[in-house]
C-alpha positions as CSV (number, residue, x, y, z in Angstrom):
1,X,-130.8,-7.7,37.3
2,X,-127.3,-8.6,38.2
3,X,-124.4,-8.8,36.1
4,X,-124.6,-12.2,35.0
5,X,-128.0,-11.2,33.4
6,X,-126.6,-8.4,31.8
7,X,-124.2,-10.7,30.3
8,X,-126.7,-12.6,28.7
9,X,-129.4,-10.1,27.9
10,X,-127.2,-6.9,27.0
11,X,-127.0,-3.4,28.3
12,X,-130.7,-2.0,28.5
13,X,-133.3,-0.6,30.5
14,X,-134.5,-3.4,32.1
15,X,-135.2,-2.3,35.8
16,X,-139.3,-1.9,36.6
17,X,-140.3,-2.6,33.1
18,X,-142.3,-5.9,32.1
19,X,-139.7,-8.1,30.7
20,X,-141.2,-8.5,27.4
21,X,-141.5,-5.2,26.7
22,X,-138.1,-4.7,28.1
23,X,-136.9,-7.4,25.5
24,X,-139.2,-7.9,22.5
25,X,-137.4,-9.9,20.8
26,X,-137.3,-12.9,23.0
27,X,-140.7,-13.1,23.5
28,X,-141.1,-16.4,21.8
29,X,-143.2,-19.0,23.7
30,X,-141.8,-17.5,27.3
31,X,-145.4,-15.5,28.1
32,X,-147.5,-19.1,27.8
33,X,-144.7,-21.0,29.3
34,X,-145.4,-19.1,32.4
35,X,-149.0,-18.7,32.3
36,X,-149.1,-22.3,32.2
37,X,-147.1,-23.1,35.5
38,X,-149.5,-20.2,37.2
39,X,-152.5,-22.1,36.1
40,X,-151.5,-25.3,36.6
41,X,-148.8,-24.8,39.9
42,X,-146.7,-27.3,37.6
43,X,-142.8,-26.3,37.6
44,X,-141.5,-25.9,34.3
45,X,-137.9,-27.7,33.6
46,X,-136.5,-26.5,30.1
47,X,-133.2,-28.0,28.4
48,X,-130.8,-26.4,26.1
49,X,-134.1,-23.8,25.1
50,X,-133.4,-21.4,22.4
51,X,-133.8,-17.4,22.8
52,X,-133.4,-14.8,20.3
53,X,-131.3,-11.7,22.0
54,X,-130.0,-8.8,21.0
55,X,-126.8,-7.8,23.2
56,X,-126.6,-4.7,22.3
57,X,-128.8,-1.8,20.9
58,X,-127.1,-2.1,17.3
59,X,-127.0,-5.5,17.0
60,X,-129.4,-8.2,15.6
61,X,-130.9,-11.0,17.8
62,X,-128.9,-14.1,18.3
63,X,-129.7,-17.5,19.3
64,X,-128.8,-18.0,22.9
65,X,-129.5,-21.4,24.6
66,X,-130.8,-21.9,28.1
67,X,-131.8,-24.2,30.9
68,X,-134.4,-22.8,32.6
69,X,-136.5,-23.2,35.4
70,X,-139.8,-21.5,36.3
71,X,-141.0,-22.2,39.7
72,X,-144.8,-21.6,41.1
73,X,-144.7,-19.1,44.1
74,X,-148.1,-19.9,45.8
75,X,-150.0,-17.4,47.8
76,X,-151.4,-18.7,51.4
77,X,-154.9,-18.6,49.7
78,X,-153.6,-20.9,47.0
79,X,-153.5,-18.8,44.3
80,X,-150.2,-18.4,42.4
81,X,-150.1,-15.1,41.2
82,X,-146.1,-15.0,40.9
83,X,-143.5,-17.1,39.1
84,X,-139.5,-17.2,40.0
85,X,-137.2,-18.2,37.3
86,X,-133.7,-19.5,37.0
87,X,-132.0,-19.9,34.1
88,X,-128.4,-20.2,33.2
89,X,-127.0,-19.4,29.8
90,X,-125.1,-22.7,28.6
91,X,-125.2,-21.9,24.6
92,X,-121.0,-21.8,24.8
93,X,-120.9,-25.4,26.9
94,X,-123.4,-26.9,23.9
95,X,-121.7,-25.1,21.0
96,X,-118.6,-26.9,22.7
97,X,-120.4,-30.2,23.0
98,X,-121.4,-29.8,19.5
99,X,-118.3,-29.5,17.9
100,X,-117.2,-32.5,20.0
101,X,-120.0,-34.6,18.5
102,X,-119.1,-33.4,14.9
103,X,-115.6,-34.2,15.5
104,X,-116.6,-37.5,16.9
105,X,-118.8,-38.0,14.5
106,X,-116.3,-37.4,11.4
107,X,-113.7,-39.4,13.0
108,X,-116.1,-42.4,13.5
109,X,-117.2,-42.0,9.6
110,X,-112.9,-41.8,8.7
111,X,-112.6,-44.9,10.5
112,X,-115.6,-46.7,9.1
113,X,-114.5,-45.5,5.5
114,X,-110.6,-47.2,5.7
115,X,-111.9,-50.3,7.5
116,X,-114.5,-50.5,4.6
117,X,-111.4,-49.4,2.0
118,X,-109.4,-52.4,3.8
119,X,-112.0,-54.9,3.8
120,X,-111.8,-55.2,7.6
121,X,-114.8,-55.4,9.9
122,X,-114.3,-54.2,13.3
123,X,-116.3,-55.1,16.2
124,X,-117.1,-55.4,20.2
125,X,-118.6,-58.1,22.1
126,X,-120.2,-57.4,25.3
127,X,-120.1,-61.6,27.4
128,X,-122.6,-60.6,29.6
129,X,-125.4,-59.4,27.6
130,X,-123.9,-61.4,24.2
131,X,-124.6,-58.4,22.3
132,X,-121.9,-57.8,19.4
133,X,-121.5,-54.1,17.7
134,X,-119.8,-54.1,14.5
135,X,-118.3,-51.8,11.6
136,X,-116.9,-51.7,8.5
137,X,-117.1,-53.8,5.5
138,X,-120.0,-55.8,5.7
139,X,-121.4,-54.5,2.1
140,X,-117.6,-55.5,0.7
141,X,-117.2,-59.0,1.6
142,X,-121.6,-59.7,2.1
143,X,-123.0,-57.5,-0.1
144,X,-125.1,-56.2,3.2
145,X,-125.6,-53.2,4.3
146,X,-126.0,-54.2,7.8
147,X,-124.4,-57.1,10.0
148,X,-125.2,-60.8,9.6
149,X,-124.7,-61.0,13.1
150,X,-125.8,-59.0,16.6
151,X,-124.8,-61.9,19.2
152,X,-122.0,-63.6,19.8
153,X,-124.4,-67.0,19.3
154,X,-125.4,-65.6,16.3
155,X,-121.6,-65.1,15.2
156,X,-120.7,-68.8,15.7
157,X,-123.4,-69.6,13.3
158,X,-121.9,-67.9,11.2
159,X,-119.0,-69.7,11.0
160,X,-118.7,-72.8,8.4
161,X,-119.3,-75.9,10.5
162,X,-115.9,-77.5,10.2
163,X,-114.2,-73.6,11.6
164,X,-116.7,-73.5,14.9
165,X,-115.0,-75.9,17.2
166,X,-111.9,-74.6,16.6
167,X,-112.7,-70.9,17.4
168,X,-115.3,-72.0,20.4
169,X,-111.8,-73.3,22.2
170,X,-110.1,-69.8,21.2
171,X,-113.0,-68.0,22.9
172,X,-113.8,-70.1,25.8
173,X,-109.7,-70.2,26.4
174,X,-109.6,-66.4,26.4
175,X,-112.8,-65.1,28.0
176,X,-111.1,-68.0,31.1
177,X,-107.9,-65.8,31.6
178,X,-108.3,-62.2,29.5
179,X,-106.5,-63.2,26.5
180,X,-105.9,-63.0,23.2
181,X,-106.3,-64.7,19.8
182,X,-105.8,-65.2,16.7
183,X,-107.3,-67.6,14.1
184,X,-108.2,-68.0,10.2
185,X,-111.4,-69.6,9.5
186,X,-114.1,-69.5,6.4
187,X,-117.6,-67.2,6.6
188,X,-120.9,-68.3,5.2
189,X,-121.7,-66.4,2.4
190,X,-125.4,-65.4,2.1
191,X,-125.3,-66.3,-1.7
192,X,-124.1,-69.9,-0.3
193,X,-120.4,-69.1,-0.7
194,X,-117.5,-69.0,1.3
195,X,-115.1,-66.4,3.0
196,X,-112.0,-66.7,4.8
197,X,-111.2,-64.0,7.6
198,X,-107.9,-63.6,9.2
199,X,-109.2,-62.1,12.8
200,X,-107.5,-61.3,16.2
201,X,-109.4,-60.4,19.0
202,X,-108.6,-59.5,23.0
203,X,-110.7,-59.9,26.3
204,X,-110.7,-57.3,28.5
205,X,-112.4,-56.4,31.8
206,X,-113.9,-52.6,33.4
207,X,-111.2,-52.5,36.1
208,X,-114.0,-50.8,38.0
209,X,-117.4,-53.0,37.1
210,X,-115.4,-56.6,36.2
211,X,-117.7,-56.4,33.3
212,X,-116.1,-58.2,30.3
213,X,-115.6,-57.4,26.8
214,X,-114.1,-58.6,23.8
215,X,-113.1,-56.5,21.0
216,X,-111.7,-57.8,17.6
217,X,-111.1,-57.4,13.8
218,X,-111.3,-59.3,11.1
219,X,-109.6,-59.3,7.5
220,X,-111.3,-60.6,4.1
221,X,-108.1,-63.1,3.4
222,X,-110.0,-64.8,0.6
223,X,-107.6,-63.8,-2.4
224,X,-104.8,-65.1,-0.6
225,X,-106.1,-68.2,0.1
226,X,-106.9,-68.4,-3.4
């Protein structure tokens, strides 16, 4: 055992002992994990897996999360009577990652609250698969939960017959040369209505891929116009 394992495992008397006597209480599903890559000579490939340790003699197991590898050493008469296994300890990188998620996550749910408080849908059009992604305050000005829309197709149909010509130039005039605009048009309503948005919207392209995008927002303007 070198340091590193010591790290992860705690002070104990580890050396010539079977490990799971050595370390009880990480038993877990380890002793079938094992017999199955000797029986079947199959590598085993584990992600992120969860071990209960205790660090040191006076303190109770904690999780610890690993990525682990057993390996099948086979004997020249085929057998496999031996298993080597790797495993680093990553439970501080995902506890990391976690809190990156969580923070990502409660941002994206601030964000998606205001636009919804402003009555302002935000969204992203990807040109060459003509899939649109969208946010905010769809149940505000449609009474829907989710988009009307997915595709930028689907998006000019939308649009109330007499508005679509108008905005086709705006997009075809910007996707030609990256640019930007800005427009007022009227929405069809699902309950046969109308609603006028105030949107702006930009093309860009991955400087790396050429891969273009559009992204854009759009503001419920319908008391105004009233």
């Amino acid at each position: 055992a070198n340091d590193a394992y010591y790290r992860l495992v705690g002070r104990r008397d580890l050396i010539g002992r079977p490990a799971f006597e050595a370390m009880p209480e990480a038993v877990g599903n380890f002793p079938a994990l094992i017999a199955g890559v000797m029986q079947t000579h199959q590598p085993f490939h584990g992600h992120e897996i969860p071990v209960m340790l205790a660090r040191t003699e006076d303190m109770a197991p904690e999780e610890r999360l690993l990525d682990l590898v057993y390996l099948p050493l086979i004997d020249p008469d085929g057998r496999c009577t031996r298993v080597l296994g790797h495993g680093t300890d990553v439970t501080e990188n995902v506890q990391l990652r976690r809190r990156a998620e969580n923070a990502e996550l409660l941002s994206y749910q601030r964000l998606t609250d205001a636009l919804s408080a402003g009555r302002m849908i935000a969204w992203e059009w990807d040109v060459q698969t003509d899939a649109i992604t969208s946010r905010g305050a769809w149940l505000e000005l449609f009474n829907r939960k989710e988009p009307l829309f997915t595709t930028g197709k689907a998006a000019h149909e939308f649009l109330h017959q007499d508005d679509r010509p108008a905005r086709v130039q705006k997009v075809r005039a910007a996707l030609a040369s990256d640019a930007s605009w800005h427009m007022r048009y009227r929405a069809l309503h699902p309950d046969g209505g109308v609603v006028w948005l105030e949107e702006r919207a930009t093309s860009r392209r991955d400087s790396v891929t050429g891969h273009q995008f559009v992204t854009g927002l759009v503001l419920d303007i319908s008391a105004r116009k009233k």
